[in-house]
FIPA-601028 format. One record per residue (C-alpha): residue number from 1; residue in one letter; x, z, y. Coordinates in Angstrom, 1 decimal. Each point is the difference from the previous one (the first is absolute). Example, Ala and Ser with C-alpha at 12.3 -4.5 7.8 and 13.67 -1.06 7.14 Angstrom:
2
[atom 1,'a',[12.3,7.8,-4.5]]
[atom 2,'s',[1.4,-0.7,3.4]]
***
This chain:
395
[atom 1,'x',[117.0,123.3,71.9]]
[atom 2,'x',[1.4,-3.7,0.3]]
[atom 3,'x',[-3.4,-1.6,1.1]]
[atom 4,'x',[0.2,2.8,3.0]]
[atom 5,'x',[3.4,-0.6,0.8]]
[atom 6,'x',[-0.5,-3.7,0.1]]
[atom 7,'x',[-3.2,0.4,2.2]]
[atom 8,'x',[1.9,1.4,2.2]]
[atom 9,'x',[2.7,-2.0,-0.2]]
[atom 10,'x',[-2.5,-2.8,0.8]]
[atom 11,'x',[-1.4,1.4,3.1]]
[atom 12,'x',[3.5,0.6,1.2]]
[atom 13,'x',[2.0,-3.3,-0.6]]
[atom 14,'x',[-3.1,-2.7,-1.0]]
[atom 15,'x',[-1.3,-2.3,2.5]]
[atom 16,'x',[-3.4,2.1,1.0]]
[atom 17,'x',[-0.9,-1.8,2.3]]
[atom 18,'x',[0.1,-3.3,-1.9]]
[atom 19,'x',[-2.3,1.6,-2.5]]
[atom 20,'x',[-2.4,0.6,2.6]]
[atom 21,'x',[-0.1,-2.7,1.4]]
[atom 22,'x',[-0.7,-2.3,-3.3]]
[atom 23,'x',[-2.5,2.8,-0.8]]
[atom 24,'x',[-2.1,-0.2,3.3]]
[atom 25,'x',[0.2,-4.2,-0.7]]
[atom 26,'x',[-1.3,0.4,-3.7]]
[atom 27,'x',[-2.8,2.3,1.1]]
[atom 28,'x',[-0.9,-2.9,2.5]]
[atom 29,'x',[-0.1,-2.2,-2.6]]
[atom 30,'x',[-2.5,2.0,-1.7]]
[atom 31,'x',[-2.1,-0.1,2.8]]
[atom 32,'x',[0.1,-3.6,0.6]]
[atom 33,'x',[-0.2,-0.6,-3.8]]
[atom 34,'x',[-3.1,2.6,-0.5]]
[atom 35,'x',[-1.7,-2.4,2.6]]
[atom 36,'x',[1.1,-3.4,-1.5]]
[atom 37,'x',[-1.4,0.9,-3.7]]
[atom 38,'x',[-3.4,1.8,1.2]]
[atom 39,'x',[-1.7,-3.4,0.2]]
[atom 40,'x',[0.8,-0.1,-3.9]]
[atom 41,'x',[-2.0,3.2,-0.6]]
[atom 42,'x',[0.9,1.6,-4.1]]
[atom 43,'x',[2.5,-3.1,-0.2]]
[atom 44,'x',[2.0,1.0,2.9]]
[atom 45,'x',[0.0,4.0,-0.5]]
[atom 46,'x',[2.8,-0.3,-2.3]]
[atom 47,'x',[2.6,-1.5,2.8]]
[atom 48,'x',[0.1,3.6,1.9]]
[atom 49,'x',[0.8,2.1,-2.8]]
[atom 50,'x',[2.6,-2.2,-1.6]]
[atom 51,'x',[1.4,-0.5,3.7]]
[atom 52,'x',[0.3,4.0,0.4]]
[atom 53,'x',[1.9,0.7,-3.7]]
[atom 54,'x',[2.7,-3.1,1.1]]
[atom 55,'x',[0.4,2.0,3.1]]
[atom 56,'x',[0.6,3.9,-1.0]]
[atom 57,'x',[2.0,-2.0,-3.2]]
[atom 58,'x',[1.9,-1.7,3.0]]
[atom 59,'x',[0.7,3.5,1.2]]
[atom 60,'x',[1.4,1.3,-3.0]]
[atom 61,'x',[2.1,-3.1,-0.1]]
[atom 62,'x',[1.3,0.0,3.2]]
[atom 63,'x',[1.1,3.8,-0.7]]
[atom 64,'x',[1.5,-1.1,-3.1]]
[atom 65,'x',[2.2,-2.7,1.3]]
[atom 66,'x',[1.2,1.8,3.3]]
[atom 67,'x',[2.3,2.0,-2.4]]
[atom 68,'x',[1.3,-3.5,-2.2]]
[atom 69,'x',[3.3,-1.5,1.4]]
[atom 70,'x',[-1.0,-3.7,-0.3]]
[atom 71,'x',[3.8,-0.7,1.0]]
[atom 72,'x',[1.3,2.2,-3.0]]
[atom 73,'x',[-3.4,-1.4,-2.8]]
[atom 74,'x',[0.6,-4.1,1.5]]
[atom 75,'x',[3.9,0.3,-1.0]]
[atom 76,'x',[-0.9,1.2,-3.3]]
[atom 77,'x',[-3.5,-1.6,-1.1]]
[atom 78,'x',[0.6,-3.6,2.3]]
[atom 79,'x',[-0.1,-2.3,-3.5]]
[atom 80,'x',[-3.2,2.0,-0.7]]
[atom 81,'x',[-1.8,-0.2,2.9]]
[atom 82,'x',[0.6,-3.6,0.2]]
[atom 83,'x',[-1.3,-0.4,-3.9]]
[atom 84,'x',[-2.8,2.0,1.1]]
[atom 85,'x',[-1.1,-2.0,3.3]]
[atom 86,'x',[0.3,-3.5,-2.9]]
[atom 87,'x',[-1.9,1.8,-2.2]]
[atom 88,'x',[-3.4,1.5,2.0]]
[atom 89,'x',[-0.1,-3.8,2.0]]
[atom 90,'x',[0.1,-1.5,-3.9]]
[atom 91,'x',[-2.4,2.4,-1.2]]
[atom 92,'x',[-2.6,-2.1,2.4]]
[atom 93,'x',[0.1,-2.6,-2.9]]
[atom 94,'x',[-1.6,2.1,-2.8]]
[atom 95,'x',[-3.4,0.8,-0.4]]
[atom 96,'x',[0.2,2.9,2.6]]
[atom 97,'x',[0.1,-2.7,3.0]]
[atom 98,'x',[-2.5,-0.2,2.4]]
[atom 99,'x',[-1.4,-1.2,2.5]]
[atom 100,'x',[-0.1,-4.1,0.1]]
[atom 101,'x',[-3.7,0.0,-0.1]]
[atom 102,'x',[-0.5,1.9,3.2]]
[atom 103,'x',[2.9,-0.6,2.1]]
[atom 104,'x',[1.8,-3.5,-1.1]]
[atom 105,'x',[2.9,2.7,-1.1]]
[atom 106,'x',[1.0,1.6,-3.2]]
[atom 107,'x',[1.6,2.9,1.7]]
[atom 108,'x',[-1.4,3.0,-2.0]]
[atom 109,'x',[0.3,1.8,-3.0]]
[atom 110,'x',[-2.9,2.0,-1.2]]
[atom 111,'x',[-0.1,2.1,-2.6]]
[atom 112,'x',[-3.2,1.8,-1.8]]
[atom 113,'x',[2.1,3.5,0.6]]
[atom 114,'x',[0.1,-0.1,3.3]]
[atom 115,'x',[-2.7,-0.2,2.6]]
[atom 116,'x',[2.3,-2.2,2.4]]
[atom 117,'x',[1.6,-2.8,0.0]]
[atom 118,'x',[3.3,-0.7,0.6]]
[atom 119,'x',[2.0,-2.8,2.0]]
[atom 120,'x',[3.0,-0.2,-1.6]]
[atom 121,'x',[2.1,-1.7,3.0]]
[atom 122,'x',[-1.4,3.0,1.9]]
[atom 123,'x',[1.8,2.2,-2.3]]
[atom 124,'x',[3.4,-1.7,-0.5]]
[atom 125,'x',[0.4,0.0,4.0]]
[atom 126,'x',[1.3,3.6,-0.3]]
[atom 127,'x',[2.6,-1.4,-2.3]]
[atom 128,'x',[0.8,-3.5,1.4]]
[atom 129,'x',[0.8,1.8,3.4]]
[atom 130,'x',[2.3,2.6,-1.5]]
[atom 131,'x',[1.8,-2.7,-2.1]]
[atom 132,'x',[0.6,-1.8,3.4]]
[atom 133,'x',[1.1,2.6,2.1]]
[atom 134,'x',[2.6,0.9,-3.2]]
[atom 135,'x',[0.9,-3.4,-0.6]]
[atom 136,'x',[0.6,-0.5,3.9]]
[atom 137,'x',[2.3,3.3,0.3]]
[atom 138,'x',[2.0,-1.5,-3.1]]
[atom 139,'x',[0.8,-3.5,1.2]]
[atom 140,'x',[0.9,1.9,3.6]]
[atom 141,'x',[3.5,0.7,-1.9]]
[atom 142,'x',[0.5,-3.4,-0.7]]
[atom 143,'x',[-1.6,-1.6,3.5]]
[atom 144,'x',[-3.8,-0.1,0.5]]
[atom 145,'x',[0.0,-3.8,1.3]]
[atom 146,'x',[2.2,-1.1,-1.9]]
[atom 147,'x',[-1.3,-3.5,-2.0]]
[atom 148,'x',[-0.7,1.6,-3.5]]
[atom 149,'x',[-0.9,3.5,1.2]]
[atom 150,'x',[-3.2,-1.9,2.0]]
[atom 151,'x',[-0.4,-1.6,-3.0]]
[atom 152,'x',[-0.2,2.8,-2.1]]
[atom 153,'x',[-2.5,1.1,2.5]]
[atom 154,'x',[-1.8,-2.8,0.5]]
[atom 155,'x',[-0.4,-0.5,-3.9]]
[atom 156,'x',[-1.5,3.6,-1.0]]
[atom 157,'x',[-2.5,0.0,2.6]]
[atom 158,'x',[-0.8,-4.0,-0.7]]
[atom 159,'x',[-0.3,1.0,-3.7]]
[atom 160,'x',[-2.7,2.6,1.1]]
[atom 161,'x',[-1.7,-2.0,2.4]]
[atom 162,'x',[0.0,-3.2,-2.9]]
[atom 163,'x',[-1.3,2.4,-2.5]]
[atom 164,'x',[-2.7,1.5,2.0]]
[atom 165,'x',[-1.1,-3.5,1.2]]
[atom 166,'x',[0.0,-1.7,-3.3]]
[atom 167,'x',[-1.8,3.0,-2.4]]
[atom 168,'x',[-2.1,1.1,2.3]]
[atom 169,'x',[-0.5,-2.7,2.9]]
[atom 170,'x',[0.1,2.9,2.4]]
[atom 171,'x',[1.1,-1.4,3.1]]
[atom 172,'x',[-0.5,3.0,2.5]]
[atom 173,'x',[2.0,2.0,-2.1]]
[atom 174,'x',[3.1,-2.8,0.3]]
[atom 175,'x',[0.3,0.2,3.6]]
[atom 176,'x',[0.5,3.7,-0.3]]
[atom 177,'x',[2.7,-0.3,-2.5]]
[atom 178,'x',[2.1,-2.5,2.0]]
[atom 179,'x',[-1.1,1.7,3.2]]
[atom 180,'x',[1.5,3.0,-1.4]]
[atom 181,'x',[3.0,-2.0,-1.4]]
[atom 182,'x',[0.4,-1.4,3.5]]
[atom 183,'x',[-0.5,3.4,2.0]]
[atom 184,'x',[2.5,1.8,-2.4]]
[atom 185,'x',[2.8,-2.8,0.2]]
[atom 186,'x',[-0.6,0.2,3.3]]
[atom 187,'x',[0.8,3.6,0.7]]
[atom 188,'x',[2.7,0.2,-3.0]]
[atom 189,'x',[2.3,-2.2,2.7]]
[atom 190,'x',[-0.9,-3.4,-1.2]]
[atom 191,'x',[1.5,-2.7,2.5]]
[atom 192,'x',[-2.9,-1.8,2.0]]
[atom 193,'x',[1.2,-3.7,-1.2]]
[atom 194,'x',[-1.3,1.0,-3.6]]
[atom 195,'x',[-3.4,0.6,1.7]]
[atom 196,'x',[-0.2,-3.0,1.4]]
[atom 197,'x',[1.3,-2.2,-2.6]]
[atom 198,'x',[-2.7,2.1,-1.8]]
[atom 199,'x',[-2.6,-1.1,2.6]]
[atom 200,'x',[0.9,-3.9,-0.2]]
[atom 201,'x',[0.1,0.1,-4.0]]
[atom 202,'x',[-3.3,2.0,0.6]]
[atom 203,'x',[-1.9,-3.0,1.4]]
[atom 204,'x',[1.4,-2.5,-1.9]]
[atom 205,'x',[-1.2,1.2,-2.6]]
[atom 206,'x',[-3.4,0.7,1.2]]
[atom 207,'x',[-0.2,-3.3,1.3]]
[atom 208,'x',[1.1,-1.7,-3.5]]
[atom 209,'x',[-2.3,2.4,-2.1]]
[atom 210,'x',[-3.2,-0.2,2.7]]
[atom 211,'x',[-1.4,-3.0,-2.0]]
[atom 212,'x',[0.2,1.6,-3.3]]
[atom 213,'x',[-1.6,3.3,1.0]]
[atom 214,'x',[-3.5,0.5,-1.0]]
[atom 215,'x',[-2.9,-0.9,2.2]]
[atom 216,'x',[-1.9,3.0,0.9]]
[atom 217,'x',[3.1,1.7,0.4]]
[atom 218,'x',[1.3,-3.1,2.9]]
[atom 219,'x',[-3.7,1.0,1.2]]
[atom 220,'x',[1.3,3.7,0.6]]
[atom 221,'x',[2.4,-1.2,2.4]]
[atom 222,'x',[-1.1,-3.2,1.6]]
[atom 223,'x',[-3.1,1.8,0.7]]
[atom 224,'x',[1.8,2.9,2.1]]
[atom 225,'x',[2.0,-2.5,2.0]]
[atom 226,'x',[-3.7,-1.8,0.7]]
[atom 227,'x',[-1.3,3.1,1.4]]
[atom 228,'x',[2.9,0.6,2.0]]
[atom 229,'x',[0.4,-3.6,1.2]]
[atom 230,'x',[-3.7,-0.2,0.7]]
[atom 231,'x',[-0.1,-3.3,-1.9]]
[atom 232,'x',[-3.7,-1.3,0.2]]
[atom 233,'x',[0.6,-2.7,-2.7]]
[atom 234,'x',[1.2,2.4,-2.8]]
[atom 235,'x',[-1.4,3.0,1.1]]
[atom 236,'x',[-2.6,0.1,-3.6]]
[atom 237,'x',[0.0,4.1,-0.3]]
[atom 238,'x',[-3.8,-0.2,-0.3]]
[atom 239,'x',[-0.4,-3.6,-1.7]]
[atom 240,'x',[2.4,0.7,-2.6]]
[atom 241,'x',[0.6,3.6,-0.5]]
[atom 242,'x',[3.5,0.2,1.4]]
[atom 243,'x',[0.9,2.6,2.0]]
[atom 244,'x',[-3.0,2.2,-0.6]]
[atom 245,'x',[1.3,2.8,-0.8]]
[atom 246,'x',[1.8,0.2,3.3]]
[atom 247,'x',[-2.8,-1.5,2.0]]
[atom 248,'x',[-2.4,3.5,-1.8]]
[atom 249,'x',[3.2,2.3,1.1]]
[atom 250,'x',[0.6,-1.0,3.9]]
[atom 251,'x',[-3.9,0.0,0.5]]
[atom 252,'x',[0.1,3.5,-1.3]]
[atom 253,'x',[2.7,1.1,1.9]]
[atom 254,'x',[-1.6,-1.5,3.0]]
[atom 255,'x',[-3.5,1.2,-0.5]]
[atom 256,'x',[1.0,3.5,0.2]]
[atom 257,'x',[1.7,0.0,3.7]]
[atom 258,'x',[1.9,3.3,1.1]]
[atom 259,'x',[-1.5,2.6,-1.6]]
[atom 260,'x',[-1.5,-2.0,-2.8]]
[atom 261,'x',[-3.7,0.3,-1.8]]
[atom 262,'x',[0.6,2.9,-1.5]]
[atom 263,'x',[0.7,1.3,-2.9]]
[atom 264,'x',[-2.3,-1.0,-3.0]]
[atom 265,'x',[-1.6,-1.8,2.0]]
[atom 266,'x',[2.1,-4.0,0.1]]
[atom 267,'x',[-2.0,-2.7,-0.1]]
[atom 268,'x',[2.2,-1.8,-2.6]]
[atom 269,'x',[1.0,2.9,-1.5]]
[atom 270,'x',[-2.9,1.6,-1.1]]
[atom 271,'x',[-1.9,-3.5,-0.8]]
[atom 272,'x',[-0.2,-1.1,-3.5]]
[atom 273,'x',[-0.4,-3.6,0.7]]
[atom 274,'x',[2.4,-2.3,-1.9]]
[atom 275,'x',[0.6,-1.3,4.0]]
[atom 276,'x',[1.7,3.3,0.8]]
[atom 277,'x',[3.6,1.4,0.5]]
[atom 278,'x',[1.4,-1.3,-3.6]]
[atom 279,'x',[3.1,2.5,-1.4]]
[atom 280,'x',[-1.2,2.5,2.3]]
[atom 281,'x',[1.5,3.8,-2.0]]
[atom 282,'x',[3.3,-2.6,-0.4]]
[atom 283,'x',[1.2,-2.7,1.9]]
[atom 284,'x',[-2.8,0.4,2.8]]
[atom 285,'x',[0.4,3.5,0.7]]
[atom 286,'x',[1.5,-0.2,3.5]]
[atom 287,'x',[-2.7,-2.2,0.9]]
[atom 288,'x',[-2.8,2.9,-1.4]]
[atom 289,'x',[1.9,2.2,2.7]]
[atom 290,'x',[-0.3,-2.6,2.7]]
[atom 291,'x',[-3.5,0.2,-0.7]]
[atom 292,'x',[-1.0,3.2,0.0]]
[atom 293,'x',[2.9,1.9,1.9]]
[atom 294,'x',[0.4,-3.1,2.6]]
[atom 295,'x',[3.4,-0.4,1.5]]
[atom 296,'x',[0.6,3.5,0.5]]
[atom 297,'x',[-0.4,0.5,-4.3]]
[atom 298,'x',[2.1,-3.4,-0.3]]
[atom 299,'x',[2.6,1.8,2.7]]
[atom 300,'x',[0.6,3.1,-1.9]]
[atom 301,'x',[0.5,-1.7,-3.5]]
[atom 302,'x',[2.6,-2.1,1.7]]
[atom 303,'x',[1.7,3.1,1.6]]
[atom 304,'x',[-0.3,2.0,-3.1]]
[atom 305,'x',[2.0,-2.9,-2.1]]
[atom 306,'x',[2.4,-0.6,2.7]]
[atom 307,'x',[1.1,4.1,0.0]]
[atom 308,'x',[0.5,0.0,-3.4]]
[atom 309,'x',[2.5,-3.6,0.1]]
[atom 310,'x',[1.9,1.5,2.8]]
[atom 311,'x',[-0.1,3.3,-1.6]]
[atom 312,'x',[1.9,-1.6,-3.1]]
[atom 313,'x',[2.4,-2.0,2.6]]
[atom 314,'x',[0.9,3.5,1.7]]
[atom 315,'x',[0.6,1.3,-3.9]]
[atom 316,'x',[2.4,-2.9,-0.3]]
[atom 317,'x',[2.3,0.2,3.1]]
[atom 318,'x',[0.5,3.6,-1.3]]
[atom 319,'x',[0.8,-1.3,-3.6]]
[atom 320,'x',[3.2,1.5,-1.8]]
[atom 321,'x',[1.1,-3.3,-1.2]]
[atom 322,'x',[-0.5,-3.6,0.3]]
[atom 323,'x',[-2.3,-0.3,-3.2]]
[atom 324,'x',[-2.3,2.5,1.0]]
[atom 325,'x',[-0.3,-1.5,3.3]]
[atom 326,'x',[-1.0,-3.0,-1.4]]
[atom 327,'x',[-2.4,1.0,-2.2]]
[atom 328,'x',[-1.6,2.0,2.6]]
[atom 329,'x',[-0.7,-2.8,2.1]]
[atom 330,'x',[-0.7,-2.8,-3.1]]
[atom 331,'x',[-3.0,2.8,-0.1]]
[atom 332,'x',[-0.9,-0.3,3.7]]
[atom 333,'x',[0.4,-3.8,0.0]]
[atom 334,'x',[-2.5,-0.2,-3.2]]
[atom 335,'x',[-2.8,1.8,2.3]]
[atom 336,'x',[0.3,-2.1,2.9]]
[atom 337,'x',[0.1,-3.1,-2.1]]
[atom 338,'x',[-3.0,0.8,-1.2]]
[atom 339,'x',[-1.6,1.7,3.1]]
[atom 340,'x',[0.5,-3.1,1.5]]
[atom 341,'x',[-1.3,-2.2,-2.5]]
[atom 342,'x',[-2.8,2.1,-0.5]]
[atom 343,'x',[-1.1,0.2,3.5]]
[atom 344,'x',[1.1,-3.7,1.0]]
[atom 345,'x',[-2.2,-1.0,-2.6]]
[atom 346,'x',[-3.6,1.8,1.2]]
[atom 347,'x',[0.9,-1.6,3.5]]
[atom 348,'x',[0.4,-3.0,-1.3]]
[atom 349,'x',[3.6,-0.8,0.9]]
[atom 350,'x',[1.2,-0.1,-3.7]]
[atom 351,'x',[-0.7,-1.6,-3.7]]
[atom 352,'x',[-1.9,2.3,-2.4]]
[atom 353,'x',[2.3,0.8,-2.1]]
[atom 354,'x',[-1.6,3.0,-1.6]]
[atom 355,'x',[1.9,2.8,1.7]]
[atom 356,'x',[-1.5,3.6,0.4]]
[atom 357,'x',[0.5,2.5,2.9]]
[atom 358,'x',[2.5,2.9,-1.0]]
[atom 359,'x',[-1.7,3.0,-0.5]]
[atom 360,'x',[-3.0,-1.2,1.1]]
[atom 361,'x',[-1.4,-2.5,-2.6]]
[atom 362,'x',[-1.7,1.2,-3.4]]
[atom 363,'x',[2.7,-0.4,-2.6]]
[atom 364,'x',[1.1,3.0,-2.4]]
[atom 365,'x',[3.0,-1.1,-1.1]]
[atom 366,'x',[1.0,-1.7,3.5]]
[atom 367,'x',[-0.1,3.6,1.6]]
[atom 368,'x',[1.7,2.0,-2.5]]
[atom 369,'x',[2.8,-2.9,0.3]]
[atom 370,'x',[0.3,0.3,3.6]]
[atom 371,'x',[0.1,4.1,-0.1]]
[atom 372,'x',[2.8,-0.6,-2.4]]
[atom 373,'x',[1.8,-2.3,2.8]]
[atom 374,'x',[-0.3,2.3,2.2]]
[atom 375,'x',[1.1,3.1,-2.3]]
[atom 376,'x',[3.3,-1.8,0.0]]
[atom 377,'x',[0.2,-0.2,3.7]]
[atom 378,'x',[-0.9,4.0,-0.4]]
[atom 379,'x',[2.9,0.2,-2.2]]
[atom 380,'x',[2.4,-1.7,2.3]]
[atom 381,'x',[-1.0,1.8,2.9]]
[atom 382,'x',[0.7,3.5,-2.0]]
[atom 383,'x',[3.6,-1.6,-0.2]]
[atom 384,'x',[0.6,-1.2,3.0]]
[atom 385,'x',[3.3,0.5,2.2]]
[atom 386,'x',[0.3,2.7,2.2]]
[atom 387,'x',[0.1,-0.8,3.8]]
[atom 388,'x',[3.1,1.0,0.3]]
[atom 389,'x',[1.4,-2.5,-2.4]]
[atom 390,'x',[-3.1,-2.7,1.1]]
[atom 391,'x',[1.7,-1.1,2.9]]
[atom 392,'x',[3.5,-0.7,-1.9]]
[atom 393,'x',[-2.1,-2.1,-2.4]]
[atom 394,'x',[0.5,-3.5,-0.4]]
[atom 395,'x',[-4.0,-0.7,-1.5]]
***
């Protein structure tokens, strides 16, 4: 009797429409990622099935944490969740780490239980925004910009970030944390002069660090701004390797025009030539859609994506407190970060950094985390202010 009841309490108060819309995405993703693995024939035929069980799992998540108040379970588990976050990013230093040999990053954990892997910084974003969004509606009683509340602010999500960047040399994933730190301070009412003395600190300290960073990952960057720039004297994509994953993306995009090759049938995509579309079920994925679906495949992925951010905005004008309006949009902040990542890196406009498409890319524990995201921006929508009391509302 209570599974019925809360079905149907679902399908009366959940976000439905949010589901659907992550739903139709995923089963994209399928599509694209059935194409991008074919070329691997009985190595490849595991991706599908593993991608389908992370989604209906997703579902069942995403059910499950539409009825949790996150506002009610941060207040009372916040030292946990924290411990927790430390603890999966720490775990990437045992014997279950993995992943230096093929990426250059030790951002997995695999275990022999399991048939996926799992990124641990993946995971801790559904924590590390929740913990923000709380800590940012505590230090609003005491003055969000004031000198020690930023710094308090500041300090958690640099703490991440440092972590992150020093077990597992994940560098895609630290953007998104301070992106997120930024995009949250931001709409928790932090003044602009913090942002910019953010900013200036920013690139000083890129600019005293720059010599010390490691070459080939200077290469990621100074090869972008050589592409951009046009530079005919530094411009080594095909002499030196750099930039070749990009250079495989925008020719695939390209090569499939408006309506694309069609599908199954991608140059790049379907060769198994070590010359091909490299990361293509992962990183490369928008650029397999380029391919085969053209623009008008490229188009849709983008307006699919860009419904479900706004959808979590419109969740979290209607929010029925400050927290929950936060976290709601720390969620829609951590897709477009990494939309635009994503897609600025298959056109060649930004570093590869190692960052997948949401709902798109192969990844297990990547879409059950992101169905879990947006569970909680279910749950905050079942809670959210009447209209009535909407406009009186000071979120």
């Amino acid at each position: 009797m209570w599974l019925t009841d809360s079905i149907k309490e679902f399908f009366r108060k959940a976000d439905v429409l949010l589901l659907v819309l992550i739903v139709a995405a995923s089963l994209f993703g399928v599509v694209l990622i059935y194409s991008a693995t074919r070329w691997m024939g009985a190595a490849g035929a595991r991706f599908v099935p593993i991608q389908l069980v992370a989604i209906v799992l997703g579902v069942a998540v995403y059910f499950v944490m539409s009825f949790v108040d996150v506002e009610l379970f941060t207040e009372r588990s916040w030292k946990w969740m924290l411990f927790f976050n430390v603890c999966i990013i720490l775990m990437l230093l045992t014997p279950f780490g993995v992943g230096k040999e093929q990426t250059g990053n030790n951002s997995w954990l695999a275990f022999p239980f399991l048939p996926m892997n799992i990124q641990p910084a993946e995971v801790a974003k559904i924590f590390f925004v929740l913990l923000l969004a709380f800590q940012c509606r505590k230090l609003q009683d005491w003055g969000i910009s004031r000198f020690t509340s930023v710094v308090q602010l500041a300090g958690h999500s640099l703490f991440m970030a440092a972590l992150i960047a020093v077990v597992s040399g994940d560098f895609g994933m630290v953007l998104v944390y301070l992106g997120l730190f930024v995009i949250i301070a931001w709409t928790a009412g932090v003044k602009k002069r913090w942002f910019l003395l953010a900013l200036v600190l920013g690139v000083a300290a890129v600019i005293i660090v720059w010599p010390h960073v490691p070459g080939y990952i200077q290469g990621r960057f100074t090869v972008v701004i050589d592409h951009i720039t046009g530079n005919p004297d530094t411009y080594v994509e095909q002499t030196q390797g750099r930039g070749w994953q990009q250079t495989r993306s925008i020719l695939a995009i390209g090569s499939g025009g408006l309506f694309g090759q069609g599908y199954l049938q991608g140059t790049q995509t379907q060769s198994a030539s070590e010359e091909a579309l490299p990361a293509r079920h992962t990183d490369e994925i928008f650029a397999v859609c380029g391919e085969e679906f053209g623009m008008v495949g490229c188009i849709l992925v983008i307006l699919l994506l860009t419904a479900i951010i706004l959808r979590c905005v419109w969740v979290a004008r209607r929010a029925n407190s400050p927290m929950a309006a936060y976290v709601a949009m720390g969620y829609a902040a951590m897709l477009l970060l990494q939309t635009v990542i994503n897609i600025g890196m298959c056109l060649y406009v930004f570093p590869v950094v190692g960052l997948t498409l949401p709902f798109f890319s192969s990844g297990g524990s990547s879409i059950i985390t992101l169905y879990a995201c947006m569970g909680i921006v279910s749950g905050i929508k079942m809670r959210s202010l009447p209209s009535w009391l909407r406009d009186r509302s000071q979120l």
